[in-house]
Structures are given as C-alpha cells and as structure tokens.
C-alpha positions in Angstrom: 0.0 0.0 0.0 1.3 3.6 -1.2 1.7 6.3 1.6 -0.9 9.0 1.8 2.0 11.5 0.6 2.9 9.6 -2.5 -0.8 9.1 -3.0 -1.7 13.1 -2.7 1.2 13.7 -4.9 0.1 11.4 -7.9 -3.3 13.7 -7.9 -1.4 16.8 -8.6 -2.2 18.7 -12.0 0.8 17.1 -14.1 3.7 20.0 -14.8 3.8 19.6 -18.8 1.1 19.8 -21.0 0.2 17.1 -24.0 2.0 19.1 -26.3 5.1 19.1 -24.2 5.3 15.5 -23.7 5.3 15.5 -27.9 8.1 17.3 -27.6 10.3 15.3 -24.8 9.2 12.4 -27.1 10.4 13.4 -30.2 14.2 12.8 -31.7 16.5 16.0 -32.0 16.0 16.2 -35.9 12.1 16.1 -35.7 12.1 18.4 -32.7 13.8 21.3 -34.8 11.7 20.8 -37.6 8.5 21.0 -35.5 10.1 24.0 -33.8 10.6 25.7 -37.1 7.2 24.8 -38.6 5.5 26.9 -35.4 8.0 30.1 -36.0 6.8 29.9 -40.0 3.5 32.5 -39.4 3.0 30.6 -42.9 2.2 27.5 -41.3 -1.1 26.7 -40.1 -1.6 25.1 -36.3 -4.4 22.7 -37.7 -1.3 21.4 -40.5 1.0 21.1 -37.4 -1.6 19.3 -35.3 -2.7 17.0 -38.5 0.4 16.1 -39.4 1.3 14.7 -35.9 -1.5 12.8 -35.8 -0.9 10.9 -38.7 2.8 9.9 -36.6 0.9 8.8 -33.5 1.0 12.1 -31.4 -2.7 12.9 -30.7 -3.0 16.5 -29.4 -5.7 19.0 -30.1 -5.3 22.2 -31.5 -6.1 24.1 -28.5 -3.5 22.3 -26.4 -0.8 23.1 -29.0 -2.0 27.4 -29.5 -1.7 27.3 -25.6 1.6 25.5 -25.6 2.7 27.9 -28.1 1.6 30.9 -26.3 3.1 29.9 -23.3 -0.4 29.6 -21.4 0.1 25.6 -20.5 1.1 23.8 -17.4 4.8 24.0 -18.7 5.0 27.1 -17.9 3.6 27.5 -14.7 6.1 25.3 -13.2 
C-alpha cells in the first residue's frame, strides 16, 4: 500500500502539457523541424496538429496554440 504523501502527490495537476510530452518524445532532428514549422507564421496550427496525428501524437489544436503561447502547465512550473 502507497503512503498518503505519494498518494496526494500522484493527484497533482501534471507539470507539462500534452503538447510538451510531444516534444520530450520526439528525436533532435524532428524536434527542430516541428520548432521551425510553429515560428513559420505561414504554417497553419491545424497542418502542425494534423500532421502529428498521422505519426501517432494525438493532441488538439487548442493544447498546441496554448503550448505555443506559453499559457500551458509547462510554464507555470
């Protein structure tokens, strides 16, 4: 049986957002090039957020504009 500590801790409001975790997930190469798709104002979220779905990485568009605007969880930590 887990503590009551470890227990309260595990219901805590996670400290990266979806998007984030994408992120951690992805290799150096495929990081940049996501990086530089969101600084080309050229390139739609909805393309960014479609095109990760098609590799496995399910996340919405409003969890990426957030992410992007720096109003997630990641950056409240």
């Amino acid at each position: 049986m887990t503590s009551i500590y470890d227990e309260i801790i595990s219901e805590q409001t996670p400290s990266i957002c979806k998007f984030g975790k994408v992120l951690r997930e992805l290799d150096p190469d495929d990081r940049a090039g996501l990086e530089e798709a969101l600084s080309n104002p050229r390139i739609t979220q909805i393309s960014v957020v479609n095109v990760l779905s098609r590799r496995g990485f399910h996340v919405d568009r409003d969890t990426l504009s957030k992410h992007v605007r720096g109003k997630c969880v990641c950056q409240r930590g």
